[in-house]
Residue frames as a rotation matrix with the C-alpha (Angstrom) as fourth column:
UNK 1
0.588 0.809 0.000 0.00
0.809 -0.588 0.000 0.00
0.000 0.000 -1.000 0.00
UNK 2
-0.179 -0.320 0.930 1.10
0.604 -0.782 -0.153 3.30
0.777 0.535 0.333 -1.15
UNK 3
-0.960 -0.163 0.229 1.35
0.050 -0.900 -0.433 6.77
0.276 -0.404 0.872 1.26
UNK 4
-0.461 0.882 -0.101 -1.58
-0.887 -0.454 0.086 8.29
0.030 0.130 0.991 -0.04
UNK 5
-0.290 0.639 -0.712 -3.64
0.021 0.748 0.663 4.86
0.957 0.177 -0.231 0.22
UNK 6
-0.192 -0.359 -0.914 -2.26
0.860 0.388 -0.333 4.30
0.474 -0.849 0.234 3.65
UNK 7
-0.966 0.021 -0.258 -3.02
0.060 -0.952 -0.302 8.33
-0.252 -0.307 0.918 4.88
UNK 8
-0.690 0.717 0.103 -6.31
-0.596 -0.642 0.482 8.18
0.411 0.271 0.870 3.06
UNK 9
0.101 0.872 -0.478 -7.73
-0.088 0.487 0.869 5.11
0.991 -0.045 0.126 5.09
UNK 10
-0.668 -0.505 -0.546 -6.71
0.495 0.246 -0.833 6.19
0.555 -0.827 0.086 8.36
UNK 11
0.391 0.920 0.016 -8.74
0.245 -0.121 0.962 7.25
0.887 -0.372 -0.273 11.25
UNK 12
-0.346 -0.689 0.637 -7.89
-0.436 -0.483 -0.759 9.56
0.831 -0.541 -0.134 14.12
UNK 13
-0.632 0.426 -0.647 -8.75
0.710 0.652 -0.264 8.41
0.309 -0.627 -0.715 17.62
UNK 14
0.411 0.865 0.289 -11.37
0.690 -0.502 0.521 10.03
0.596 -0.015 -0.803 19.46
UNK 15
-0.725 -0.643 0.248 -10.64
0.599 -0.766 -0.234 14.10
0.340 -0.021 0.940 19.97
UNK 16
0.536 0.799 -0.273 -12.11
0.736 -0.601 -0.311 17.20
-0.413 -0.034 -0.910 21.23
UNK 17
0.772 0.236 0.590 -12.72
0.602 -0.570 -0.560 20.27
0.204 0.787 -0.582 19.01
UNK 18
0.558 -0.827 -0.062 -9.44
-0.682 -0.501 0.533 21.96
-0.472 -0.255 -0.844 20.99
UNK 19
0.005 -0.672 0.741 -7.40
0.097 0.738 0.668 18.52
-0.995 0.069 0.069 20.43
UNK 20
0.516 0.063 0.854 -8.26
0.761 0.425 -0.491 18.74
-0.394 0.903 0.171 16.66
UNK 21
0.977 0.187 0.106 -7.76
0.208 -0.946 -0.250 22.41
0.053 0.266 -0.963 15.95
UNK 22
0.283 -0.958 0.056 -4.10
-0.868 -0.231 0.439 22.39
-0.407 -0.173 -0.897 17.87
UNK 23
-0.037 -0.631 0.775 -3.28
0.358 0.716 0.600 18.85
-0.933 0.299 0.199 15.53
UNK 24
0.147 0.162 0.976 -5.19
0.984 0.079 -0.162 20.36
-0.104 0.984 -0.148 12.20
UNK 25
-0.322 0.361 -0.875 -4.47
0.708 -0.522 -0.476 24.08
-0.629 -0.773 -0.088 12.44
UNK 26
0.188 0.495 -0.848 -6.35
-0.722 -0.516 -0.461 26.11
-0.666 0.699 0.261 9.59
UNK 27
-0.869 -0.430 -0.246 -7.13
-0.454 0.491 0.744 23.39
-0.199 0.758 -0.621 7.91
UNK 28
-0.161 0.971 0.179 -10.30
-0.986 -0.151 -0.068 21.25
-0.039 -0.188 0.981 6.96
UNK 29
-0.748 -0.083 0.658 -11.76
-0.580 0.564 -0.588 18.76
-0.322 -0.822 -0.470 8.60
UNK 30
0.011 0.710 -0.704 -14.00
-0.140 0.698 0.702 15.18
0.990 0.091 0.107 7.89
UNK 31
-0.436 0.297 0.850 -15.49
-0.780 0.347 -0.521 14.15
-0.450 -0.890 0.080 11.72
UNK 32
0.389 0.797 -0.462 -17.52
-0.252 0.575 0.778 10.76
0.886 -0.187 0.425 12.20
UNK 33
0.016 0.017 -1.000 -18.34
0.685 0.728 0.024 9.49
0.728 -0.686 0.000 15.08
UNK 34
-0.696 -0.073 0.714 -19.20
-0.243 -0.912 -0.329 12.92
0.676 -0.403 0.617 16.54
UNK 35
-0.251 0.336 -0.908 -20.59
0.941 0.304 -0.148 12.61
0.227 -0.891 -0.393 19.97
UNK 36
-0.419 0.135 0.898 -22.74
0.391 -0.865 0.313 15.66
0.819 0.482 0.310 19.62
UNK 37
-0.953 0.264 0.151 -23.98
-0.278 -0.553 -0.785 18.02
-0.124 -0.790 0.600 22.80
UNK 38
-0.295 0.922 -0.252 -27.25
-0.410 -0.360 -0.838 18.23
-0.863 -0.144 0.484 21.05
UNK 39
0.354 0.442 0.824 -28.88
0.280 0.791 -0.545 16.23
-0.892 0.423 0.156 18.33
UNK 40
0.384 -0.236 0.892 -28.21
0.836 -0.320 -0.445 19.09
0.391 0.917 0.074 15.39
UNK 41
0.904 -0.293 -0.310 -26.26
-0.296 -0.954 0.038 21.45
-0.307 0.058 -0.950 16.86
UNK 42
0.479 -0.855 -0.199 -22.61
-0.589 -0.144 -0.795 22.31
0.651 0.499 -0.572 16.09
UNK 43
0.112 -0.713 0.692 -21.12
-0.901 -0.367 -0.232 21.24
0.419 -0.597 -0.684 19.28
UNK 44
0.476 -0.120 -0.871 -19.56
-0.243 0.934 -0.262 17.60
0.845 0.337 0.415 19.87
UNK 45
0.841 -0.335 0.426 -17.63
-0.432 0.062 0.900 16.38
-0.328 -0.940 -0.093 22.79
UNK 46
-0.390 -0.677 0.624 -15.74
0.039 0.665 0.746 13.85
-0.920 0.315 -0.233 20.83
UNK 47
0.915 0.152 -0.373 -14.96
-0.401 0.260 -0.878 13.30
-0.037 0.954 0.299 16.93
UNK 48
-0.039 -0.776 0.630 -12.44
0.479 0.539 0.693 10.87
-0.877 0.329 0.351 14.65
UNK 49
-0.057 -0.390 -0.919 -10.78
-0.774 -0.565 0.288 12.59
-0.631 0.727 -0.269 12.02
UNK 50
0.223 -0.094 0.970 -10.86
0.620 0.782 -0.066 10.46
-0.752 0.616 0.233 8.52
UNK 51
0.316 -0.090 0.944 -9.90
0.847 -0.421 -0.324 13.72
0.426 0.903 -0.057 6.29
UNK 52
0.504 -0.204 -0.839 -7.78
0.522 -0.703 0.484 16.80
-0.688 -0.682 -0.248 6.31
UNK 53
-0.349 -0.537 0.768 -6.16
0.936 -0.160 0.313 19.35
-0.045 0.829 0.558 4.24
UNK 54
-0.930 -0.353 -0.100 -5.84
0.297 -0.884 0.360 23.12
-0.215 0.306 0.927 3.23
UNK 55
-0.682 0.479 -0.553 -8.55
-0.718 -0.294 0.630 22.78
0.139 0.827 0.545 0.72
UNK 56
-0.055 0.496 0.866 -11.76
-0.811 0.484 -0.329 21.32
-0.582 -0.721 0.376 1.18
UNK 57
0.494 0.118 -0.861 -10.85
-0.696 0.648 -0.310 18.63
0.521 0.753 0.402 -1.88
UNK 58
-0.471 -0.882 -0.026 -7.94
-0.453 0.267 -0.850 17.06
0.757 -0.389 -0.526 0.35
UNK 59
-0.966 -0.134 0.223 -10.17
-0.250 0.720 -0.648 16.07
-0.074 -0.681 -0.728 2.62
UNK 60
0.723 0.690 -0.040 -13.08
-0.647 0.655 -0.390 14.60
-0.243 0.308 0.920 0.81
UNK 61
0.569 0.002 -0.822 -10.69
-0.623 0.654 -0.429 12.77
0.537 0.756 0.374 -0.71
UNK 62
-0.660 -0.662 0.355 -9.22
-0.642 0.251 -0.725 11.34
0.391 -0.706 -0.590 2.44
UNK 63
-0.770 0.401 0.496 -12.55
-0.566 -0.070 -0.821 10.81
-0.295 -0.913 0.281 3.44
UNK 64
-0.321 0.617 -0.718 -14.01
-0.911 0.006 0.413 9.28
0.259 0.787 0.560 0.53
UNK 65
-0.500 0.207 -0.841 -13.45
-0.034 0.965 0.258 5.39
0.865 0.158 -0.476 1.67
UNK 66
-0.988 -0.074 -0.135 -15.41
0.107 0.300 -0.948 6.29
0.111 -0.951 -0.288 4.60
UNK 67
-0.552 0.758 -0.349 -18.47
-0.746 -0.261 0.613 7.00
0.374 0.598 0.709 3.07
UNK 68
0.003 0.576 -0.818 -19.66
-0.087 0.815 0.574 3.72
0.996 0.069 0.052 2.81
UNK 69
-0.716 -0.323 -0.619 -19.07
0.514 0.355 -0.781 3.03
0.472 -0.877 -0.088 6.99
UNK 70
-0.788 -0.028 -0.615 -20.15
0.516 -0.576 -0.634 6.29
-0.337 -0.817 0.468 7.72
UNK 71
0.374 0.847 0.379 -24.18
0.909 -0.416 0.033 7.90
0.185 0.332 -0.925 7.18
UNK 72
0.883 0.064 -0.465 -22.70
0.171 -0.966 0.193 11.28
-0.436 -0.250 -0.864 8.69
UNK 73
-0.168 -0.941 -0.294 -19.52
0.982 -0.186 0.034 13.12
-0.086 -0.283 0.955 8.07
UNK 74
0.753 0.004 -0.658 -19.22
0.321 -0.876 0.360 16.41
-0.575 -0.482 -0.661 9.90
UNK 75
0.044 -0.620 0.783 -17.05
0.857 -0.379 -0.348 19.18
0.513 0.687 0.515 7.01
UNK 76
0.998 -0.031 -0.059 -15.60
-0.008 -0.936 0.352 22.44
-0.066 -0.351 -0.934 9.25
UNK 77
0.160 -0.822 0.547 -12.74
0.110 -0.536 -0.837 24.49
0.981 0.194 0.005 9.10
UNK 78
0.082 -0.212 -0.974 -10.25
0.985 -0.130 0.111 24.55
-0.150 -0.969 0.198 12.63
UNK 79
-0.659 -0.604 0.449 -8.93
0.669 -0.743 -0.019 27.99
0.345 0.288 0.893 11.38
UNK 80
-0.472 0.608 -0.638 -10.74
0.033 -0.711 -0.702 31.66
-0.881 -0.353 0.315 12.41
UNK 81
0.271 0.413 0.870 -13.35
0.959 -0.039 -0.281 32.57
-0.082 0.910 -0.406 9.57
UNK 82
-0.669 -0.037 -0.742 -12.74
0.086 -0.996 -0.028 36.04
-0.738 -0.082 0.670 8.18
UNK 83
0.235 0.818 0.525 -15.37
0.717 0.219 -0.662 37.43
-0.656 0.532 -0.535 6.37
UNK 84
0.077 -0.264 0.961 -15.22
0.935 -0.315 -0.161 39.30
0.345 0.912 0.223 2.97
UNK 85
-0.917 -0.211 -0.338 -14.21
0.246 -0.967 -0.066 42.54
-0.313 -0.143 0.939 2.94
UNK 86
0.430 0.890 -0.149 -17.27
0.481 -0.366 -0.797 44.97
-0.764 0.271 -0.586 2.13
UNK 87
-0.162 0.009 0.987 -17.48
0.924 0.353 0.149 46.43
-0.346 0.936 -0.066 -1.52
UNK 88
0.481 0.745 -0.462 -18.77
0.486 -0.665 -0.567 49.42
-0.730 0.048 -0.682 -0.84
UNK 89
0.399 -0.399 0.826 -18.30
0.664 -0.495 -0.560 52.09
0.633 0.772 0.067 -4.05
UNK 90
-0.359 -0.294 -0.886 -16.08
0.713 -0.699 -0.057 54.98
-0.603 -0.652 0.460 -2.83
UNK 91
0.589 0.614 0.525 -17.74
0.796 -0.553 -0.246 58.17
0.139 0.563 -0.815 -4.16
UNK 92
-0.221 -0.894 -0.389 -15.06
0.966 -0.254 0.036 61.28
-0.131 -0.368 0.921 -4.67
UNK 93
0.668 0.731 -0.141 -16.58
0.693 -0.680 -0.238 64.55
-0.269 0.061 -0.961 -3.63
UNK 94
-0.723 -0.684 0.100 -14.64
0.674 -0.667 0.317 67.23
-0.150 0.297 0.943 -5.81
UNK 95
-0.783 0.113 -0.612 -15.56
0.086 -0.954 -0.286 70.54
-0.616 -0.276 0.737 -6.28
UNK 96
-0.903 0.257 -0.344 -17.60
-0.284 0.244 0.927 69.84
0.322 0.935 -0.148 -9.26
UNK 97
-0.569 0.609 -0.553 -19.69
0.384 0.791 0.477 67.42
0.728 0.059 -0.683 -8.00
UNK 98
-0.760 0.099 -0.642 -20.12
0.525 -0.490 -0.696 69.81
-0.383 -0.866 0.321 -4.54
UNK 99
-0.863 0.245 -0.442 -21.32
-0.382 -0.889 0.254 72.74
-0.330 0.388 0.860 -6.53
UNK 100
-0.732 0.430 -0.528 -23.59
-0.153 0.652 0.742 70.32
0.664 0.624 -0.412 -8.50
UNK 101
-0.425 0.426 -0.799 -25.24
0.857 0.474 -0.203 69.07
0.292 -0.771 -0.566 -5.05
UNK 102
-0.641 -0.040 -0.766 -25.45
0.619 -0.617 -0.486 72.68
-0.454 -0.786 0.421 -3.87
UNK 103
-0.876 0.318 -0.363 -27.44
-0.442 -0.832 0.336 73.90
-0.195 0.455 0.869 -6.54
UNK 104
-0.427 0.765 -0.482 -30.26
0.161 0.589 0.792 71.51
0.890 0.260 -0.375 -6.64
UNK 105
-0.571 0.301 -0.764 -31.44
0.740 -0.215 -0.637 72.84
-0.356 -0.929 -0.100 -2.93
């Protein structure tokens, strides 16, 4: 068995969401076997890695031969989100455009 064969059918033991984060850091994550606070929330006590990687391809495809085993797998990012910058237009008030504004009053 090849690396990559041998990396893509492994299986972490069971972790909490600190333990993963400081092994996977900004990276993304396959869970099963999440031992979940609440039925559908986010929060887990325990999960087993079966996928990781930068990019969320890297670890589907880690995670693919677990499919069949596995009815759930849990997809999140350890890393901080940042959201998008805003877009906003910038609008450049020159004298022109002033004079323009003032005279419509």
């Amino acid at each position: 068995m090849n690396v990559a064969a041998a990396l893509a059918t492994s299986i972490s033991e069971p972790m909490t969401w600190a333990e993963i984060c400081e092994r996977y850091p900004d990276q993304r994550v396959c869970l099963v076997e999440m031992d979940r606070v609440h039925p559908h929330g986010f929060e887990f006590r325990t999960a087993r890695v079966v996928g990781h990687g930068p990019t969320p391809r890297e670890a589907f495809e880690q995670a693919r031969p677990w499919r069949g085993r596995y009815e759930q797998i849990g997809h999140y990012f350890t890393g901080k989100i940042k959201p998008p910058l805003p877009h906003f237009p910038r609008i450049v008030m020159t004298d022109e455009i002033r004079e323009l504004v003032r005279n419509r009053r």
